[in-house]
N, C-alpha and C positions, 0 to 999 in steps of 0.2 A: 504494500500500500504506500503509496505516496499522496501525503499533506499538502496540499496547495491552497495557505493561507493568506488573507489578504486583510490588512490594520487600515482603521479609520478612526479618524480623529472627528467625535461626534461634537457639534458646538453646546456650551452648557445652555441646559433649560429644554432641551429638546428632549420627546418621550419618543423612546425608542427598542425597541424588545433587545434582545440581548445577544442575538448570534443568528447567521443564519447558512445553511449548505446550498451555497450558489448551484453546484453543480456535481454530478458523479458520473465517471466516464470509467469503463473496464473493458478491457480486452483479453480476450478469453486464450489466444494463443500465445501473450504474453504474460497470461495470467498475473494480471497486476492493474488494480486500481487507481484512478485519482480522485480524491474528494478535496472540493473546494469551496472554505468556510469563509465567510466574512464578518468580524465583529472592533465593536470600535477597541483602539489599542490596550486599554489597559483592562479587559475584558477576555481579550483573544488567548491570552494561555490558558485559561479553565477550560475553555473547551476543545483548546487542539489537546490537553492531557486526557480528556478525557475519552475524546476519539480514538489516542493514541494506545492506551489503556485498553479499551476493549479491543482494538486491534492485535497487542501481542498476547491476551489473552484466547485468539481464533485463528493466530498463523505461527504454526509451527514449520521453521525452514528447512528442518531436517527433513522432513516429504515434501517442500514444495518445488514445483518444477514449473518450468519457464524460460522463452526466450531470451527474455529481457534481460541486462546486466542487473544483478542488484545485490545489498551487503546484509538489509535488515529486512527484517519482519511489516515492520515500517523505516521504510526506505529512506525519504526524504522527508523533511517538513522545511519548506523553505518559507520565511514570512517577506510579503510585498505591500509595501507602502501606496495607498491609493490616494488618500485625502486626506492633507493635514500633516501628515504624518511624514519623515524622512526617514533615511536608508538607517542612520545611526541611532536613533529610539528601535526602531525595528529590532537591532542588535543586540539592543540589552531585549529587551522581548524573547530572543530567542534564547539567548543565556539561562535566562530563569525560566522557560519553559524547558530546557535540557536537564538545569538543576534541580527540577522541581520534578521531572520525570522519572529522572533514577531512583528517585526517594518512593515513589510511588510504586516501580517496578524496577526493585535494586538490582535484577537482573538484565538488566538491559543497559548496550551500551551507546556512547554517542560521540561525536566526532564533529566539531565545529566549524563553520567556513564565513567567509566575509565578513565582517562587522562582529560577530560573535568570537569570530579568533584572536582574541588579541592575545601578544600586539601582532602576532603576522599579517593579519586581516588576509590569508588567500584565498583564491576563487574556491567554487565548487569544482572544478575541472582537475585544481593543482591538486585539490587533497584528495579527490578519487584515483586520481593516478600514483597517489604517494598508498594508495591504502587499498589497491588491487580493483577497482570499482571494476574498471573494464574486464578484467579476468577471469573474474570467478570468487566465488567465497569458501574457498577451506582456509577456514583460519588455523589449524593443527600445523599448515605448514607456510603462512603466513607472520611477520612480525608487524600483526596488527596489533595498536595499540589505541584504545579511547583515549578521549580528551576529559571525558565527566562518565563518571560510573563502572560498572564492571568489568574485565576483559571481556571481548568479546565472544558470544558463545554460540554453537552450534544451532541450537531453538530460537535466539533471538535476531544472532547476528549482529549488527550495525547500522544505526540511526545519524543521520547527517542533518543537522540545524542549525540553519543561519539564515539570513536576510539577505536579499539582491534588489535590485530594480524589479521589476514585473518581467515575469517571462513570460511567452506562448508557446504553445506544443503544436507544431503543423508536420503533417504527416502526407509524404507523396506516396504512393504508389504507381511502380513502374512495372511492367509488362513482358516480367523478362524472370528466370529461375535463377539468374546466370548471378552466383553473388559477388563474384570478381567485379563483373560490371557498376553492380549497386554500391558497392564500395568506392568506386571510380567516380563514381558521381557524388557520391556523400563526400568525399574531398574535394572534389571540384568548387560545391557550394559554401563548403565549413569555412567561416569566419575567418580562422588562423593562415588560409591560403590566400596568395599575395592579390588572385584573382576573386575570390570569395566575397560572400554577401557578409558585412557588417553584423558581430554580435548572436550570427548564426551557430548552432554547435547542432551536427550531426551522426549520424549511426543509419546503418543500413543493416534490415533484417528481413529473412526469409519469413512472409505474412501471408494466408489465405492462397498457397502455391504461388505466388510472386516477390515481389521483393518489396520493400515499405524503406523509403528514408524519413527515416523519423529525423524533424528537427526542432531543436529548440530554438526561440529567436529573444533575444536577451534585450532589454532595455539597455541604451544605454547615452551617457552626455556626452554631445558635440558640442561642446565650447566655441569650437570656430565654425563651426558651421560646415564644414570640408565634406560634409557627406551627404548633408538634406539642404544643401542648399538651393538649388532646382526641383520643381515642383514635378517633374517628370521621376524623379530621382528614386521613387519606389521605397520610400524612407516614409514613415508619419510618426509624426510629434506632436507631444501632449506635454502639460507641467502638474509640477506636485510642490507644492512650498516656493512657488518662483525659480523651479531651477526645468529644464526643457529637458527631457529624454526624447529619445528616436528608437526606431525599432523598424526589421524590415518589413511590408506588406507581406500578408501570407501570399498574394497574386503574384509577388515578385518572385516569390521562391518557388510557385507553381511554374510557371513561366520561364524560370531557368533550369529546372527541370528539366523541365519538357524540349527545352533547346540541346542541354547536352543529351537527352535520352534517343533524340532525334539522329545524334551520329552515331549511335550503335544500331540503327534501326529501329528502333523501338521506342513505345510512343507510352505516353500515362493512362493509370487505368481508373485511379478516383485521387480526391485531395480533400481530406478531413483535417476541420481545426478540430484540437480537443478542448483548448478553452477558451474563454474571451478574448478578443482586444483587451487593453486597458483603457478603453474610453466606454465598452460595454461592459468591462467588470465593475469601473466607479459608479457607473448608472443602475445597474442592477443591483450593488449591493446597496448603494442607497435609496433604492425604490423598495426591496427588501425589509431592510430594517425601517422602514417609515413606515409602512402598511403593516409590519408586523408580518412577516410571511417568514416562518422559521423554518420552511422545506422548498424554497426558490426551485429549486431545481425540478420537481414534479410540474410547475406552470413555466418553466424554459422554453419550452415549445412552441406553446399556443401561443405565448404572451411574446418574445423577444426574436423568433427565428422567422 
């Protein structure tokens, strides 16, 4: 299971319910879930612990099996800043929802990233690579080591908590078995390539007898503007506290896709976002919590698609 939390800073005087699960997205040949809560900040660790809680309480990693990379029972809980609120509150947020975890379920262990790791502050990216993410998880022949609470254990595994910008999760599907290829293109696209879409972080896996590149698209500040400065540019930006993030269109990354898939022959077969923008997740969660609607994600459908 992976946590996709999001902190709102509610203005005083305003009556407001208390949490709400934007949305639930599972996929069955990854076996692996996302659920995503929304509540204002200093509210938000009661109930990711508490999610998180009946979580290691109904997955056991020792049977579970799955495409997907992953360390823990609950994988991830990353907290995103929508309103009001910045990346550095976020931080301590996450800390004391890690803190306050262990104590809860002293077997479980966690592993800090951005804002919550001090003083390193590294990405999510640096410390799964320092800590086998992409590998695999036997820890017996691992020198995995927590940051807050127990060694890590077979049953539980590895919990990673910390704050970023706002990510989204878009996923291609190409037309092809061929996973040489889908790898070829998941580097074509990945951020860290000199030819690469901005912020993007990518993975290609064998999906429904084809191949799925899953990407992640990472908020993130253009100071100078060197990226989204043309309106063509396939970049959109929003602010949080007065500061601008950019991030890439999911159409942008469909579309270049579907360009490189075109020189192997082969053409795309679907393209699912798993979660919001971040101009539909500020709106929904605060149309949510103003109505009082503590299960959003049952009227997602009708109401916002």
């Amino acid at each position: 299971m992976e946590e996709g939390d999001c902190a709102i800073r509610m203005r005083t005087g305003q009556k407001h319910p208390q949490a709400t699960v934007l949305n639930i997205f599972s996929d069955y040949d990854y076996n692996r879930s996302v659920i995503t809560i929304a509540a204002p900040i200093d509210m938000l660790g009661n109930y990711v612990i508490a999610a998180c809680t009946e979580a290691f309480k109904s997955i056991d990693m020792t049977i579970q099996e799955g495409i997907h990379p992953c360390l823990g029972a609950v994988d991830l809980v990353p907290i995103y800043p929508l309103l009001d609120v910045d990346v550095e509150e976020c931080g301590k947020v996450a800390q004391n929802i890690a803190e306050i975890l262990t104590l809860h379920v002293p077997e479980c262990s966690v592993f800090l990233f951005g804002q919550a790791d001090q003083p390193e502050k590294r990405s999510l990216v640096q410390r799964r690579k320092q800590l086998g993410w992409f590998k695999g998880r036997d820890f017996n022949s691992m020198e995995v080591k927590s940051d807050i609470g127990a060694a890590p254990s077979q049953r539980y595994g590895l919990t990673g908590v910390g704050p970023s910008p706002y990510v989204m999760n878009c996923n291609v599907t190409i037309d092809t078995r061929d996973m040489a290829t889908g790898r070829d293109i998941a580097s074509a696209v990945r951020g860290s390539n000199t030819s690469g879409l901005k912020g993007v972080q990518t993975m290609a896996f064998p999906h429904n007898g084809k191949i799925e590149i899953a990407c992640n698209m990472e908020s993130f500040e253009d100071e100078d503007n060197t990226v989204t400065t043309h309106e063509d540019s396939g970049y959109i930006s929003y602010c949080v506290l007065g500061k601008t993030f950019s991030y890439v269109s999911p159409q942008s990354i469909e579309a270049q896709i579907k360009k490189l898939a075109s020189n192997y022959g082969i053409s795309t077969a679907r393209t699912s976002l798993v979660e919001f923008t971040p101009e539909e997740c500020k709106h929904c969660a605060a149309y949510a919590l103003r109505k009082g609607i503590g299960e959003f994600w049952r009227l997602r459908r009708g109401m916002f698609m």
